[in-house]
N, C-alpha and C positions, 0 to 999 in steps of 0.2 A: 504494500500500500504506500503512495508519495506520501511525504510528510509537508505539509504547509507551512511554510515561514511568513512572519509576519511581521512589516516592518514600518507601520504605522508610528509608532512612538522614537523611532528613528529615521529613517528615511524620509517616513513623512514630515517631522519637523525639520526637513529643507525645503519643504514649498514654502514662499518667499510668505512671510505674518503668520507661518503658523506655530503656534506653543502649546502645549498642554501645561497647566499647573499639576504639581508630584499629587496632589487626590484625585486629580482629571485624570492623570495617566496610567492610574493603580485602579479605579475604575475599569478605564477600557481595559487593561491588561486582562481582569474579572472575566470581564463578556466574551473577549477571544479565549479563555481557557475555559469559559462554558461550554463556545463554539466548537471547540475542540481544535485548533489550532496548535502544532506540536513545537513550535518551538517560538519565542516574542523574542523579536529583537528590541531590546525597551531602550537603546541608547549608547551614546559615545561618552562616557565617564570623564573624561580628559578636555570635554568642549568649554562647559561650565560644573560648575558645583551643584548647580541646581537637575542635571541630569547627573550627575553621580548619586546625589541620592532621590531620583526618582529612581535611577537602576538598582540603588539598594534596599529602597524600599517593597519595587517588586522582586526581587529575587527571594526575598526574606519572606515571602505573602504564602511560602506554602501550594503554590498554582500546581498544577499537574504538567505544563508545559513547560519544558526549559527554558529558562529566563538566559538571555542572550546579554552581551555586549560587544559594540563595534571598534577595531583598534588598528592604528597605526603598526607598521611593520617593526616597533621599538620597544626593547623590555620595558619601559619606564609605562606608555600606555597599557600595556600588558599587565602589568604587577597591580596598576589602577584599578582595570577591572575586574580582577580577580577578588580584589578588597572587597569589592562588589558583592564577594559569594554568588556570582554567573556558573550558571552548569553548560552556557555555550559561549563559544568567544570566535570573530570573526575576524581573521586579520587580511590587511590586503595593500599591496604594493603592486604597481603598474610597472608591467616590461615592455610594452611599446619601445623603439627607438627613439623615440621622440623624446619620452618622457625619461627615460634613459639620458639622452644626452642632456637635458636639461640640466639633472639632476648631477652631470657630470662623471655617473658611476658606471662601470661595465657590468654588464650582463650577470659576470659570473664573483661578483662580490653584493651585487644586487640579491642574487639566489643564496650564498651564505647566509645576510645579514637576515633573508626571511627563514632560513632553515633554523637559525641560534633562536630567534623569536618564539616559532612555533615549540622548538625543544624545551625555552624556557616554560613556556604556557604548559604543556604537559609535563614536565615536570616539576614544578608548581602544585600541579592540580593532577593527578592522572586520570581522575575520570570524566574530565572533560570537554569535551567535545568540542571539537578545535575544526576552523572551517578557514580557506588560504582561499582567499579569492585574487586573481590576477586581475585589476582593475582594469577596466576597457579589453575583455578575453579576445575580442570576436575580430577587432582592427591590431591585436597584437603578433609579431611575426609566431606562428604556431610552436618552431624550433625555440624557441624562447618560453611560450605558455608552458610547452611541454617538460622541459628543464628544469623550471620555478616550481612548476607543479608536484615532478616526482620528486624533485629534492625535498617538498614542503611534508609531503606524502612520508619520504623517510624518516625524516623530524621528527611523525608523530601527528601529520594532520589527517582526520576522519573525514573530510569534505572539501572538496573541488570544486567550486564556483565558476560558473560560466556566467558572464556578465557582459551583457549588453548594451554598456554603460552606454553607450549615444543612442540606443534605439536603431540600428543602421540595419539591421538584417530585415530578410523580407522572404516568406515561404516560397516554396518553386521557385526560387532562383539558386544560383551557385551559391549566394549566401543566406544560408538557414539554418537555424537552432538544430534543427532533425542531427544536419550533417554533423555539426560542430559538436555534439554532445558524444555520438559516435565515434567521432576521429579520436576526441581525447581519450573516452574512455580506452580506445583499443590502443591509442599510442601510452599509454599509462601502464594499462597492461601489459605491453609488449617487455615492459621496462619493472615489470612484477611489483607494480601497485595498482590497488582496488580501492582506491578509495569510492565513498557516495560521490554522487554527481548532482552540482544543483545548478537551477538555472535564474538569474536574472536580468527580469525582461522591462526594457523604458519603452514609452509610448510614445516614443518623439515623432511616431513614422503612422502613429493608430494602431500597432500591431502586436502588442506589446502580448495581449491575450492570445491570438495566432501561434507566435512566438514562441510562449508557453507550453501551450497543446502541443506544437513541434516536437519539443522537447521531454514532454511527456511521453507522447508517443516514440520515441527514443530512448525510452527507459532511463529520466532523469529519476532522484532519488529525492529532492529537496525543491521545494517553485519558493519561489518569492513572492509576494504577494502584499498590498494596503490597501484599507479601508478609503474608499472614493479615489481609489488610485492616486493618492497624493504622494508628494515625491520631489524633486529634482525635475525645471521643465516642465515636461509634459505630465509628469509620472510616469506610474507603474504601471502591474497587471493588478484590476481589481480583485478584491479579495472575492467577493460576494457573487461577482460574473464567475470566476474562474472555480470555487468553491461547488456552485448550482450545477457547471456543465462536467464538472469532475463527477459529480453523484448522481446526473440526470444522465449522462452519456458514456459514461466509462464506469458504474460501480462503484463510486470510492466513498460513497457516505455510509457508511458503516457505523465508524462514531460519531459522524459531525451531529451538531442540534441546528442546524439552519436555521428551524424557526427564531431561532433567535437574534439572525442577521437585521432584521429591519431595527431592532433598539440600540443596537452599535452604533449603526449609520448614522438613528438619529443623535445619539450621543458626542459620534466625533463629530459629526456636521453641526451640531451646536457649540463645543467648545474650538476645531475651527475657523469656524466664521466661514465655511463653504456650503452652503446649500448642495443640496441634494440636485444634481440636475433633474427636469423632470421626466425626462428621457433616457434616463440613465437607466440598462438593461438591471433587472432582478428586484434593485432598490428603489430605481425611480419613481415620481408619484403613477407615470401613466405605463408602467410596462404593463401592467394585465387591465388596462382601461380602456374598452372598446366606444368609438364616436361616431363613425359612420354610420347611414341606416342600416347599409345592407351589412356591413362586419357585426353592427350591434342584432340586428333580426338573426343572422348566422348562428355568431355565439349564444344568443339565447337560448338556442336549441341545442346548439354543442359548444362551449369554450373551445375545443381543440381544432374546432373549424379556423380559427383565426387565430388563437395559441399552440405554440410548441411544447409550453412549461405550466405545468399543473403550479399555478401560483400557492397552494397548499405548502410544498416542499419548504420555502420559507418563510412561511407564518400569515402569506397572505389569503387574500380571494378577487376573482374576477369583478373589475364593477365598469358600470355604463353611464357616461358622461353625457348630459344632455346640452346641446350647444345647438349653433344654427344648421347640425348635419345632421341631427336627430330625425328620427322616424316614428312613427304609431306606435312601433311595436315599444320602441328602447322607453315610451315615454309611457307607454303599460304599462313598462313592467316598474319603474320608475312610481307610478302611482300605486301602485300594489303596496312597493315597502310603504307608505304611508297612511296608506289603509283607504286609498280612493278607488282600489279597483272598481267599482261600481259605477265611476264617471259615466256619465251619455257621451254619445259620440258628440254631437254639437259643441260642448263644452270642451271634451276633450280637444276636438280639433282647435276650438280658439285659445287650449291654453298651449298648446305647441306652436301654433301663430305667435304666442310670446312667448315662448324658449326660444324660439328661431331668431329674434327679436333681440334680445336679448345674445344672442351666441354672436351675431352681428357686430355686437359691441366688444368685443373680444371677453367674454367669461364664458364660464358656465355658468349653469344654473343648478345649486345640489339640494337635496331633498328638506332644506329650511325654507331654502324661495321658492321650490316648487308649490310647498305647501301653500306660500303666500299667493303666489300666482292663481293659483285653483280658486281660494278666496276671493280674490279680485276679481277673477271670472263669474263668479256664481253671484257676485254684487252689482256686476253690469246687468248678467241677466236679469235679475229682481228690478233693476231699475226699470229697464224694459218693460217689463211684466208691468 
């Protein structure tokens, strides 16, 4: 079964205003170890004082999830986190040439300085779980991925990150997650290490979830994964997309509680400050919202006439939007929850005349004004009369 990483409370505080405060973030931590998320990346202890102890805080919380931290390829951020009491620790140094010369260092003092790292970290700690990620994997020359990699692997590291740091890969073409997850794991083994393989995917390109799937399909061992895909940029692979199509399309909700995805959302997206888009697949307000007449008469009869996803799975239900696309039927069934099935047609027609009216004006209309609306109509009529 992949394991989910979750990197909301790190990753995510790089999208440019966002913070949690240490009880906002020991919260969310709560919800993703209800969801079942197997390992929180809760932060870089070495940024400020204020995420060292939110990371000490959740580590210490007792969670089922391995509580993570993220670190520089240096004993001194190392020994940080571990203060931390972290059961996973993420370290990562970029072997690009680029970044290489930058830095002024070669290749093969670059892969020492990450191998002493890693060895420190496990011996330190030996039970835990040490993850080398090669920053920017995917534009790095491979002979180099590969080299840092099994050196990191010797060390003592348990996971192999592949990381998509600019978003640049795109499926069906010569550069794709599928391939890349493959080539290392076999060029790793060749060299008799097995480490897990995990994969992270940015959304600089839209594809970030695509991506993912690649590389699942690939037999990766670890996804990356945030809440509203927040991130760096574009961000991530959403947690809540990629969580739904793993258990709706491949088996893997076994443990997950999905239903409990919608009070995350709304939780980070309030502390935040990001709205939920409303089109946003699984969490959005309108993913199982049918508006047209003909989608809405459809689904009434069958949801999966115009749904793929039994909105059930997480915690929701299908509902019907009344606006200026509405139909007879949508606004039936509409007056039913209210308890006006009984409407005459005369009336009903004039009160879809203003929902249509109304939907004109760009809203909807939800079952408070519809009520209102009904009454308004039944007031003209009496006037009449």
């Amino acid at each position: 079964m992949v394991r989910i990483l979750d990197t909301t409370l790190r990753e995510g505080e790089q999208t440019p205003g966002v913070y949690f405060d240490v009880h906002i973030k020991a919260a969310i931590a709560a919800e993703l170890d209800a969801i079942g998320v197997d390992i929180i990346e809760a932060g870089h202890p070495a940024v400020t004082a204020g995420i060292r102890e939110a990371v000490e805080r959740i580590a210490a919380a007792g969670l089922r999830a391995r509580v993570g931290a993220h670190a520089r390829s240096l004993e001194s951020d190392v020994a940080l986190a571990l203060e931390c009491g972290v059961g996973f620790l993420g370290i990562f140094y970029c072997v690009t040439e680029e970044r290489l010369a930058d830095a002024g260092h070669p290749l093969a003092k670059v892969v020492a300085q990450i191998a002493r790292t890693v060895s420190f970290a496990k011996n330190a700690r030996p039970g835990l779980l040490v993850r080398y990620t090669p920053e920017d994997t995917v534009r790095a020359p491979f002979e180099n991925v590969l080299c840092a990699s099994a050196e990191a692997v010797a060390a003592g590291a348990d996971i192999i990150s592949i990381a998509d740091t600019t978003g640049c890969l795109i499926p069906g073409t010569a550069r794709n997650m599928y391939d890349a997850v493959n080539r290392l794991r076999d060029g790793l083994a060749a060299r008799g290490a097995f480490p897990l393989i995990a994969v992270h995917c940015h959304n600089d390109r839209g594809l970030a979830l695509a991506n993912a799937l690649d590389g699942y399909r690939a037999g990766a061992d670890v996804i990356d994964a945030s809440v509203l895909a927040l991130g760096e940029r574009a961000g991530l692979v959403d947690l809540a997309t990629l969580m739904t199509v793993l258990a709706h399309d491949f088996g893997e909700a076994a443990a997950w509680q999905l239903t409990r995805l919608p009070e995350l959302y709304r939780l980070v997206s309030r502390f935040a400050g990001v709205p939920i888009p409303p089109t946003f697949p699984v969490t959005g307000r309108n993913a199982f919202t049918h508006c047209a007449g003909i989608h809405t008469q459809a689904a009434l009869r069958n949801p999966l006439h115009y749904q793929s996803l039994d909105p059930t799975i997480v915690g929701r239900r299908s509902e019907i939007a009344l606006d200026h696309m509405s139909g007879m039927a949508a606004l039936r069934h509409s007056l039913a929850a209210i308890g006006e099935d009984g409407l005459a047609d005369e009336p009903a027609r004039a009160v879809l005349a203003r929902v249509k009216a109304v939907g004109q004006s760009g809203r909807t209309v939800d079952l408070e004004e519809l009520g209102l609306i009904v009454g308004f109509v039944r007031q003209q009529e009496q006037a009449v009369a």
